[in-house]
C-alpha positions in Angstrom: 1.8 6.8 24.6 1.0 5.7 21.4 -2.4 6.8 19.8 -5.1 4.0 17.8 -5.3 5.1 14.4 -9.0 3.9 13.5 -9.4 4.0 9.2 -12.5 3.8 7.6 -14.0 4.2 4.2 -17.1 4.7 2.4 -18.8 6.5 -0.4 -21.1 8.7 2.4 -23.7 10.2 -1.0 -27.0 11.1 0.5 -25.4 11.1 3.8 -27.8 9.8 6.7 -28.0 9.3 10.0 -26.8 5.5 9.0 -23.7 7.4 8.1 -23.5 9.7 11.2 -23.6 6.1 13.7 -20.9 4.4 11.6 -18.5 7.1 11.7 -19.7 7.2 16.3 -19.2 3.2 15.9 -15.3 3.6 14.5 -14.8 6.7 16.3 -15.0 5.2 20.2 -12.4 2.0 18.9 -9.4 4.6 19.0 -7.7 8.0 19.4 -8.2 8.9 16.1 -10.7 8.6 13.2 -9.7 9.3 9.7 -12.2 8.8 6.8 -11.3 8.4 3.3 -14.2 9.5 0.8 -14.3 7.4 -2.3 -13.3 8.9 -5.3 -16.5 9.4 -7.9 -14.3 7.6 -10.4 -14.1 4.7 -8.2 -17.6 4.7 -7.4 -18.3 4.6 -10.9 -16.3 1.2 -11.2 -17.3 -0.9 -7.8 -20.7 0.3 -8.2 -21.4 0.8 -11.3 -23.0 4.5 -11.2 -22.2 7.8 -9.9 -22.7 9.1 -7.3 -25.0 12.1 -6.9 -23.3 13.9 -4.9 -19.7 14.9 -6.0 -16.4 13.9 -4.0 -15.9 17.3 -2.6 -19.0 17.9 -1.5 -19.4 14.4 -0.2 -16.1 14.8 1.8 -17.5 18.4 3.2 -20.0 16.7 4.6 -18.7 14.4 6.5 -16.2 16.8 7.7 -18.9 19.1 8.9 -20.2 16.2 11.1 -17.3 16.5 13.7 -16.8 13.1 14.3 -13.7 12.6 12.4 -10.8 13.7 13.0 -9.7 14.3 9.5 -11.2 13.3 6.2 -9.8 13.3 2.7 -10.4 11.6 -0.4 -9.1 8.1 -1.6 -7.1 7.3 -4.3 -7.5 7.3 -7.8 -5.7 3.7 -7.9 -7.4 0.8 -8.5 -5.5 -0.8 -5.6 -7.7 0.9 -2.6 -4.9 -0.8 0.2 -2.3 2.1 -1.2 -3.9 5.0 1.0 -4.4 2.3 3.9 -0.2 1.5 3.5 0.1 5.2 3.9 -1.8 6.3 6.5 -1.0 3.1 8.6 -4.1 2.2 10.6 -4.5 0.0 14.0 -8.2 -0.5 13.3 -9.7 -0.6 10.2 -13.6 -0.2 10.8 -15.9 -2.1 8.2 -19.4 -0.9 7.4 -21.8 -3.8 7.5 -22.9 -3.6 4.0 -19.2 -3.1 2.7 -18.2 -6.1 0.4 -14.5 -6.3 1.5 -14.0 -9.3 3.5 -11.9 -9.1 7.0 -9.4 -11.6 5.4 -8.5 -9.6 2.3 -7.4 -6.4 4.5 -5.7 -8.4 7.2 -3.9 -10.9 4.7 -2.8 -7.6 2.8 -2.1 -5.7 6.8 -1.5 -8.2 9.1 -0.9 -5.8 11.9 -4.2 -4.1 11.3 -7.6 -5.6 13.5 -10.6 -4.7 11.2 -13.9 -4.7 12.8 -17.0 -4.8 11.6 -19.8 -2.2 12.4 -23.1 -3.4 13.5 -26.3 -1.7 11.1 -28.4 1.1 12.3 -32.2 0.3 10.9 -31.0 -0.8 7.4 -34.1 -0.9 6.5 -34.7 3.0 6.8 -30.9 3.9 6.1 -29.5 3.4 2.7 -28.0 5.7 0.3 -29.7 3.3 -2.4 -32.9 4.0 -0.9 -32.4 7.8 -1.1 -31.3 7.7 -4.4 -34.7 6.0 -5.2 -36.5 8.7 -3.7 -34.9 11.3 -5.5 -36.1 10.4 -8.7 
């Protein structure tokens, strides 16, 4: 029988318990969760800063959480559907904040569903909000 891939990506710096139920949200829609870390060179160009945290230690902590099944670190490509050809998904799981529309990954991987993940208390959980804190 074959197993539901579930992919889903995110930068995870100051990682939270916002973190902790979007990775339980894409873990329950299939056999298997794999999370792809954003590379701090590609934070640095969609967001426009770095993040505080570096990609290794970022991806350790994920990883430590035990929700995953595996996690490794994106591409260095500006084209961020490369690693998604690769690791062939069922599911793509969308954070609700995450500016990538549904259309864009399913007109680039039509056999993909992509859901998106309902918020858990926005207001308290946001890695912008932590950064603000720590300075």
């Amino acid at each position: 029988m074959k197993k539901n891939r579930v992919v889903c990506a995110g930068t995870f710096d100051h990682f939270h318990p916002g973190h902790i139920d979007f990775l339980k949200q894409a873990k329950v829609l299939g056999d298997e969760l794999v999370v792809i870390v954003a590379r701090d060179e590609n934070v640095k160009r969609i967001k426009g800063i770095m993040p505080e945290h570096n990609e290794e230690q970022r991806r350790e902590n994920v990883e430590k959480i035990g929700i995953p099944d595996s996690v490794i670190l994106g591409y260095t490509d500006k084209d961020i559907f490369l690693i998604l050809k690769e690791l062939k998904p069922d599911i793509i799981a969308l954070g609700y904040d995450q500016r990538v529309s549904e259309e864009s990954v399913v007109k680039r991987l039509p056999n993909c569903k992509v859901v998106r993940l309902k918020p858990f208390h926005p207001d308290k959980y946001k890695s912008s909000y932590f950064r603000a804190k720590a300075r």
